[in-house]
Every structure is written in C-alpha cells, then in structure tokens.
Biopython code that builds the backbone (N, CA, C, O; Angstrom):
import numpy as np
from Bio.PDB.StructureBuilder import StructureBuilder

atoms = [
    (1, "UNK", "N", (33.960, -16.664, -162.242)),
    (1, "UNK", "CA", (33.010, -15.800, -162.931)),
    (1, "UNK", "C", (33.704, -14.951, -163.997)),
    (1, "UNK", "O", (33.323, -14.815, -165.159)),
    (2, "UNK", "N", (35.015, -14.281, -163.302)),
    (2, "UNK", "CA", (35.674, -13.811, -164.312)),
    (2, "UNK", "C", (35.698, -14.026, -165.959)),
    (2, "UNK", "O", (35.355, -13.351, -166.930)),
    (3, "UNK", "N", (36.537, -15.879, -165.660)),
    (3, "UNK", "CA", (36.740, -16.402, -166.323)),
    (3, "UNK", "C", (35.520, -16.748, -167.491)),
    (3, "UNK", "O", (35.808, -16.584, -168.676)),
    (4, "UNK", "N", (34.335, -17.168, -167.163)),
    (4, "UNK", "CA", (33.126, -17.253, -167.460)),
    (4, "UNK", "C", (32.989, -15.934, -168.736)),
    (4, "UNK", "O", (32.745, -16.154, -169.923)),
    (5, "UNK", "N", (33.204, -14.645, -168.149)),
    (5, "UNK", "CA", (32.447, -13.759, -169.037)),
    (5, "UNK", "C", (33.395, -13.772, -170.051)),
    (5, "UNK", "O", (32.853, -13.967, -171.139)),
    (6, "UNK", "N", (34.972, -13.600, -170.142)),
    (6, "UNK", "CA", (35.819, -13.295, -170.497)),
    (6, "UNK", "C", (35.744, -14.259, -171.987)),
    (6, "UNK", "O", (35.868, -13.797, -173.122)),
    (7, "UNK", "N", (35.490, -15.821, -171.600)),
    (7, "UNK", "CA", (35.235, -16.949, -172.637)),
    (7, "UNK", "C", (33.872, -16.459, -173.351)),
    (7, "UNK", "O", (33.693, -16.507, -174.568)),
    (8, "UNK", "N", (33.163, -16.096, -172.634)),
    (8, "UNK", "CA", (31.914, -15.393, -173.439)),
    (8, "UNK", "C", (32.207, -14.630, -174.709)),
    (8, "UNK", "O", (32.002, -14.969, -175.875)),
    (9, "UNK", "N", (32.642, -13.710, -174.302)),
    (9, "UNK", "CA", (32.906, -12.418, -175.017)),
    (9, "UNK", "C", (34.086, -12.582, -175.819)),
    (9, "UNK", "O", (34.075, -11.743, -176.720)),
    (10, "UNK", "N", (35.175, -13.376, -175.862)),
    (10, "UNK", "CA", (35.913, -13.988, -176.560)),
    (10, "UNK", "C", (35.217, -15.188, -177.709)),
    (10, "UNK", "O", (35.720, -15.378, -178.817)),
    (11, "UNK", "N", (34.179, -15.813, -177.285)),
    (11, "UNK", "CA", (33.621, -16.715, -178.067)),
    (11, "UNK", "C", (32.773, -15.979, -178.890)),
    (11, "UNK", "O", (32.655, -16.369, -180.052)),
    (12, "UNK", "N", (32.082, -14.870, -178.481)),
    (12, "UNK", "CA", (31.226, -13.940, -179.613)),
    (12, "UNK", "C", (32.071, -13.223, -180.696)),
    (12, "UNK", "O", (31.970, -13.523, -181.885)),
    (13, "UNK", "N", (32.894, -12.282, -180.243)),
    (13, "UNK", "CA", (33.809, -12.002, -181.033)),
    (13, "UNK", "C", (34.443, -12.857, -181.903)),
    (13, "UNK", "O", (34.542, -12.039, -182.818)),
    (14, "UNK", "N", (34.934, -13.818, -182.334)),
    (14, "UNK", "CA", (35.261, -14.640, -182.606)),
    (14, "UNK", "C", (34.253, -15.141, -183.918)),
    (14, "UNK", "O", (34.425, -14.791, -185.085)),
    (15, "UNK", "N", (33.180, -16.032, -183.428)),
    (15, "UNK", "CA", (32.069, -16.009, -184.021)),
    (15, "UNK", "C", (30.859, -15.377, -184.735)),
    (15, "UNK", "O", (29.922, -15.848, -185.378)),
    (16, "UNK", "N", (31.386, -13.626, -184.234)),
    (16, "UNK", "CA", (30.791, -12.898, -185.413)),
    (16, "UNK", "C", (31.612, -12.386, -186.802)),
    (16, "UNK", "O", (31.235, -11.864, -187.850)),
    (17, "UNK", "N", (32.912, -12.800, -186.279)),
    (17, "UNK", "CA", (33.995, -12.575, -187.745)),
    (17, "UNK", "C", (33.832, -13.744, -188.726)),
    (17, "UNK", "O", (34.375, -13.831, -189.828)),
    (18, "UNK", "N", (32.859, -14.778, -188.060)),
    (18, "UNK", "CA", (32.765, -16.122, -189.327)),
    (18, "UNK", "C", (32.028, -15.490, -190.323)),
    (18, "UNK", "O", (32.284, -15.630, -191.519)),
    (19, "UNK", "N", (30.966, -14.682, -189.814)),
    (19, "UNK", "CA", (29.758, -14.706, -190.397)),
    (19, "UNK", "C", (29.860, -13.394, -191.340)),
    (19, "UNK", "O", (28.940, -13.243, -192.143)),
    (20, "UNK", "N", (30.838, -12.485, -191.316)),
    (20, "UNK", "CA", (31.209, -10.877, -191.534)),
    (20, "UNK", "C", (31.963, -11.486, -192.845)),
    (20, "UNK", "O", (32.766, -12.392, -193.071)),
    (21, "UNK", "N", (31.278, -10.509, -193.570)),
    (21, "UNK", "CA", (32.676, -10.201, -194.888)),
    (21, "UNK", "C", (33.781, -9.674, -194.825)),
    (21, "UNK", "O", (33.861, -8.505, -194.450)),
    (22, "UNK", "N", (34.681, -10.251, -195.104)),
    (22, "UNK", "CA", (35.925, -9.213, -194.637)),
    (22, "UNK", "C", (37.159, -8.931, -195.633)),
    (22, "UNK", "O", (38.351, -8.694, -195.437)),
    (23, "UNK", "N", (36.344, -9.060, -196.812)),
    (23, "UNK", "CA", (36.805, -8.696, -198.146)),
    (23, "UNK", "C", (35.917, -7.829, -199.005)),
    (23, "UNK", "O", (34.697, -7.892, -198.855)),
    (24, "UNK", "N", (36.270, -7.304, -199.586)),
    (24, "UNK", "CA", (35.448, -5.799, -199.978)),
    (24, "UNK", "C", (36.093, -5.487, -201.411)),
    (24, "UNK", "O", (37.234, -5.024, -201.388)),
    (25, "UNK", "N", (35.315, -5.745, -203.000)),
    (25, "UNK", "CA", (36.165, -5.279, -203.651)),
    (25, "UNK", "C", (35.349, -3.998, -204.434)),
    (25, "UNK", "O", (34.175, -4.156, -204.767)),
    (26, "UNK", "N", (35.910, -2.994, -204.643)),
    (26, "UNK", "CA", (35.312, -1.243, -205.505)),
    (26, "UNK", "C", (35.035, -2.211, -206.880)),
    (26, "UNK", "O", (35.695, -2.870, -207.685)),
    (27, "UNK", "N", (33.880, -1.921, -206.658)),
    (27, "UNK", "CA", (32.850, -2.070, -208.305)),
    (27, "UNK", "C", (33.944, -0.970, -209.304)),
    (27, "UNK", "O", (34.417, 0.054, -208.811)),
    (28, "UNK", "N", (34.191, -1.356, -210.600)),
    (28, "UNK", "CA", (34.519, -0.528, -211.459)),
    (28, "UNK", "C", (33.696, 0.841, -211.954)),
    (28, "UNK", "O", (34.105, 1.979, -212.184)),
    (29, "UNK", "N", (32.295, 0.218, -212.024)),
    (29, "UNK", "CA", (31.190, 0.956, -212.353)),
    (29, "UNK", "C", (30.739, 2.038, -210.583)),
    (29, "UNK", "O", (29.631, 2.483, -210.283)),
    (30, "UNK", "N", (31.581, 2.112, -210.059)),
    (30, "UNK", "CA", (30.884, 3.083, -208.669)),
    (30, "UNK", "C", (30.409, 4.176, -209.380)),
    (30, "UNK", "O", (30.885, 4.237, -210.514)),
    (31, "UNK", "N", (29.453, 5.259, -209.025)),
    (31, "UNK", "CA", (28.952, 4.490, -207.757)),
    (31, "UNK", "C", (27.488, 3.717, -209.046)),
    (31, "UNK", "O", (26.858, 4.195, -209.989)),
    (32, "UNK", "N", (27.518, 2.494, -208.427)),
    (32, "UNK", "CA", (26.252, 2.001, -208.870)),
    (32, "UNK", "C", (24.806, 2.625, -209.004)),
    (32, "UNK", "O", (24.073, 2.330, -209.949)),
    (33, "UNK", "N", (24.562, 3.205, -208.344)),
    (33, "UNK", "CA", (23.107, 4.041, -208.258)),
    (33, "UNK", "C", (23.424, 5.317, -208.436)),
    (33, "UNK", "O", (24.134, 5.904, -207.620)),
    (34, "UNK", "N", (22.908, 5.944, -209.593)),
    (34, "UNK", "CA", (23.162, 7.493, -209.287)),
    (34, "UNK", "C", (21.396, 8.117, -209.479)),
    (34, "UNK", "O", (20.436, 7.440, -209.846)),
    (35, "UNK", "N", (21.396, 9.654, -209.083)),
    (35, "UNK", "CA", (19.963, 9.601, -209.206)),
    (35, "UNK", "C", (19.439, 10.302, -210.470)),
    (35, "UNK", "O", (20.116, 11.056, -211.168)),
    (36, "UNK", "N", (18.381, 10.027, -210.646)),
    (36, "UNK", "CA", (17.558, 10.194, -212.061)),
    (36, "UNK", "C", (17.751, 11.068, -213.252)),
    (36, "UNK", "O", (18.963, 11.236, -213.385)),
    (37, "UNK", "N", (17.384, 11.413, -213.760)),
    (37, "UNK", "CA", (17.448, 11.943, -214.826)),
    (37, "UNK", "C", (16.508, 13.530, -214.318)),
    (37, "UNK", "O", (15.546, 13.399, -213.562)),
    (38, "UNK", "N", (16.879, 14.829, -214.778)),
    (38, "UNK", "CA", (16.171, 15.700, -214.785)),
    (38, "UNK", "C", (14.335, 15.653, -215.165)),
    (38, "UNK", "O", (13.816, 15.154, -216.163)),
    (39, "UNK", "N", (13.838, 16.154, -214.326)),
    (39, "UNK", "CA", (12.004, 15.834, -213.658)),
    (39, "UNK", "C", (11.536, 14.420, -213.248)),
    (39, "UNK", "O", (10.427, 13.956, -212.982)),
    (40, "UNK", "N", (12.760, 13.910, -213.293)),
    (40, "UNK", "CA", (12.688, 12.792, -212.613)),
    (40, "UNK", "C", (12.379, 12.763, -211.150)),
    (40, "UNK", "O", (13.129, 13.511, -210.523)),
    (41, "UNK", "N", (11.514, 12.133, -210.420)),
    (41, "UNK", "CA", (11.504, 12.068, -208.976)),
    (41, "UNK", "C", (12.397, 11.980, -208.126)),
    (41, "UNK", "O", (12.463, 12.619, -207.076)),
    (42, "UNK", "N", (13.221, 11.096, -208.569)),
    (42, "UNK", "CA", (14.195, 11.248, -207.317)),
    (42, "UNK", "C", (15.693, 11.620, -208.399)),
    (42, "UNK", "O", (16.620, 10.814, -208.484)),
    (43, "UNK", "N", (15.684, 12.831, -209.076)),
    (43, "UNK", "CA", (17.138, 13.388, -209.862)),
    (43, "UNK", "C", (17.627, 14.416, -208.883)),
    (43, "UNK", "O", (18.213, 15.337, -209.452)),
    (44, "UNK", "N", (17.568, 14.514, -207.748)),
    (44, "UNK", "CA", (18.322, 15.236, -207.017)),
    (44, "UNK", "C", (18.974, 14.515, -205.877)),
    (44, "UNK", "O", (19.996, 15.014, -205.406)),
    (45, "UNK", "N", (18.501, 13.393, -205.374)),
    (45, "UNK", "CA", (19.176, 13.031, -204.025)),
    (45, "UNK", "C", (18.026, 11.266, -203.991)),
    (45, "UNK", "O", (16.802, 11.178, -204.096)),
    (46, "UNK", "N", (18.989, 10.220, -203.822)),
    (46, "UNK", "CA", (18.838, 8.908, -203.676)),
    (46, "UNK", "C", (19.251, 8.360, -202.186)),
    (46, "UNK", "O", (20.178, 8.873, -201.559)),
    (47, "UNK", "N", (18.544, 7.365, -201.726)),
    (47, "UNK", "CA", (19.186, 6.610, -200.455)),
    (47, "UNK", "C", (18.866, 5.452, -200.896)),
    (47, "UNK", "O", (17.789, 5.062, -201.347)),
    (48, "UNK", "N", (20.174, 4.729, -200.700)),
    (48, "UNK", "CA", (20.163, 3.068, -200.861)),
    (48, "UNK", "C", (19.063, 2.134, -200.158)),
    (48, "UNK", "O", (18.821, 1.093, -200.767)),
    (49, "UNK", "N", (18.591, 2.284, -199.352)),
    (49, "UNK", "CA", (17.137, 1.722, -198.835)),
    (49, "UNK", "C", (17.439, 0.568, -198.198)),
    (49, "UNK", "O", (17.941, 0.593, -197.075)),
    (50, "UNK", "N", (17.162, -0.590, -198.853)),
    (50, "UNK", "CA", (17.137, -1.993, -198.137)),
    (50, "UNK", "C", (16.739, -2.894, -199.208)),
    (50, "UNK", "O", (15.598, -2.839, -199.669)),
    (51, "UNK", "N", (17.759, -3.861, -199.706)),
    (51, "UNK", "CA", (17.728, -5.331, -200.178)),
    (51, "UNK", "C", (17.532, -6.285, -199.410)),
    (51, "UNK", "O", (18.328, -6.429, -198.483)),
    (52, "UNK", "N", (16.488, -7.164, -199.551)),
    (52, "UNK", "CA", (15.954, -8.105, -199.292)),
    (52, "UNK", "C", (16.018, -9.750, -200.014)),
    (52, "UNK", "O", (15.889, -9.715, -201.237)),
    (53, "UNK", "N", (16.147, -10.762, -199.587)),
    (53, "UNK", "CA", (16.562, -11.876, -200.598)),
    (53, "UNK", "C", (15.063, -12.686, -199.984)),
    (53, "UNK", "O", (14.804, -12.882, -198.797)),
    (54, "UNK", "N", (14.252, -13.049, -201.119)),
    (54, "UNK", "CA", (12.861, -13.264, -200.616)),
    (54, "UNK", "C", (12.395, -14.281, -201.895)),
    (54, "UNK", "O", (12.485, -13.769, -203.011)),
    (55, "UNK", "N", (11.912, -15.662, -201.824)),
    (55, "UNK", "CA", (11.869, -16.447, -202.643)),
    (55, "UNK", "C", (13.079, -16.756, -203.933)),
    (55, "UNK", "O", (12.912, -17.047, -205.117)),
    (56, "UNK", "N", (14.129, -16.585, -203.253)),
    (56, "UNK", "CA", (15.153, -16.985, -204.480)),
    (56, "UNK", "C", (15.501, -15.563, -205.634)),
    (56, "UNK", "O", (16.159, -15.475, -206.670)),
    (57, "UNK", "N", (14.751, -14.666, -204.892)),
    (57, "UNK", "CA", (14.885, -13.739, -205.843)),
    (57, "UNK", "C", (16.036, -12.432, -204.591)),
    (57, "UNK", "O", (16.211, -12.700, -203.402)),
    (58, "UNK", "N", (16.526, -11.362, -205.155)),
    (58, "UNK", "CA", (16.927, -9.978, -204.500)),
    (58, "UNK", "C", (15.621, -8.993, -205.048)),
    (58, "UNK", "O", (15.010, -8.912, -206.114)),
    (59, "UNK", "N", (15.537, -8.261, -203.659)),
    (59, "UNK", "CA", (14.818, -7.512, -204.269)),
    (59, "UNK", "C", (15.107, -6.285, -203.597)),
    (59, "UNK", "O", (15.845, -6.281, -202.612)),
    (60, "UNK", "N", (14.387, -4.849, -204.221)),
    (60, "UNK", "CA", (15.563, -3.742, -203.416)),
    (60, "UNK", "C", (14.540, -2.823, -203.544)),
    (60, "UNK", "O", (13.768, -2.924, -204.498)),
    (61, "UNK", "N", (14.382, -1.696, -202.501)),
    (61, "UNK", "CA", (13.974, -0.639, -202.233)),
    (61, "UNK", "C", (14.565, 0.881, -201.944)),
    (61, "UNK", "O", (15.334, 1.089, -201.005)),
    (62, "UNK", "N", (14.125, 1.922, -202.851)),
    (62, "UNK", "CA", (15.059, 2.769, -202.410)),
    (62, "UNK", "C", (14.077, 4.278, -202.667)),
    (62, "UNK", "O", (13.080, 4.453, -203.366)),
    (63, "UNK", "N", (14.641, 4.974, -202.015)),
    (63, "UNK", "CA", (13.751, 6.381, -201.731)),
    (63, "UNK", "C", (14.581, 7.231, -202.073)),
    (63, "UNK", "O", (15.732, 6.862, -201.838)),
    (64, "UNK", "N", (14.455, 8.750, -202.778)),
    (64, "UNK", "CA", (14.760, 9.721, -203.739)),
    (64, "UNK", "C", (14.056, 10.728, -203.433)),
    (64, "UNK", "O", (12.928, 10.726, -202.939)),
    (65, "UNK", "N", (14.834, 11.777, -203.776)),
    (65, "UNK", "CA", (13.942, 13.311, -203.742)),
    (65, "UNK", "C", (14.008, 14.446, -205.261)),
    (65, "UNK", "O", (14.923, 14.340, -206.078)),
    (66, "UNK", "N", (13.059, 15.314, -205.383)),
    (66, "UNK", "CA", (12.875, 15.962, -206.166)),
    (66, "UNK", "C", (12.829, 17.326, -205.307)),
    (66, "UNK", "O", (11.748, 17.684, -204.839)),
    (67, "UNK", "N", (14.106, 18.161, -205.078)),
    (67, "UNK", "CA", (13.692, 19.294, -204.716)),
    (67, "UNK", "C", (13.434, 20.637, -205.577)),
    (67, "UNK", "O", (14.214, 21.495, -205.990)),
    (68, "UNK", "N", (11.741, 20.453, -205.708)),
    (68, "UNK", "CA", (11.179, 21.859, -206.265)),
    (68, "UNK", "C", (11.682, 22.820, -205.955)),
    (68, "UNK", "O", (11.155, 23.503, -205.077)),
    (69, "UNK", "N", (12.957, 23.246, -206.599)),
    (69, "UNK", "CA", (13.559, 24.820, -206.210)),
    (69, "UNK", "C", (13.283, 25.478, -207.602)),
    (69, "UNK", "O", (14.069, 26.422, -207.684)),
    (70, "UNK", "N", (12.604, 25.412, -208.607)),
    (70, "UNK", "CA", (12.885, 25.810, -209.986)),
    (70, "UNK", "C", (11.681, 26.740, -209.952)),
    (70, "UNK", "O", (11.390, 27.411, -210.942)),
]
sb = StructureBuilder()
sb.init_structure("model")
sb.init_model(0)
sb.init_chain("A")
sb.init_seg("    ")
for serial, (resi, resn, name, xyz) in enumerate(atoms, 1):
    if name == "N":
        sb.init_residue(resn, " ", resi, " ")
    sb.init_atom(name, np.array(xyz, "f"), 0.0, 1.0, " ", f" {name:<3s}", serial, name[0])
structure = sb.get_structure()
C-alpha cells in the first residue's frame, strides 16, 4: 500500500511539471497594463482579471476602480 501511494504521488508530481511553464521571460514593456488615464474609470487601481482562449481568438477581462476622493 505504501508503495502504491508513494508511485502515485510521485507520478503526479512528475506529470504536472510537463504541463507547467517553467520558463518565464520580463516583458521589456512591464508592467503591461497600467491604469487609465485621469476620469478615467478605472485610473486609480486595475486587476488583471481572467484571459480566456475561446474560438481561436484570446480574450481578456479586467476590473478597475475610480476612487471619488476629489
């Protein structure tokens, strides 16, 4: 049984490093997204959201804030 889990958990590990990137290179242009322009909706604070790859296309969603302190 030991043996059993041990090959398990050795075989997952293993098999989730195929699938993992494990090269990473810094965009020149970082950071890629910055947020808006002044009265802009989201010119104070951005979150990267979620890319999606959906008919051959990328497509991306992302949420921003405008904090009315003025």
């Amino acid at each position: 049984m030991k043996t059993s889990v041990f090959s398990f958990l050795l075989l997952t590990f293993f098999s989730l490093n195929l699938y993992c990137q494990v090269h990473w290179e810094k965009h020149p242009d970082n950071p890629v997204m910055v947020p808006g322009s002044a009265g802009e909706w989201d010119e104070d604070y951005i979150n990267p959201g979620s890319i999606v790859y959906y008919d051959s296309t990328y497509h991306m969603w992302y949420s921003g804030s405008w904090f009315n302190s003025r």
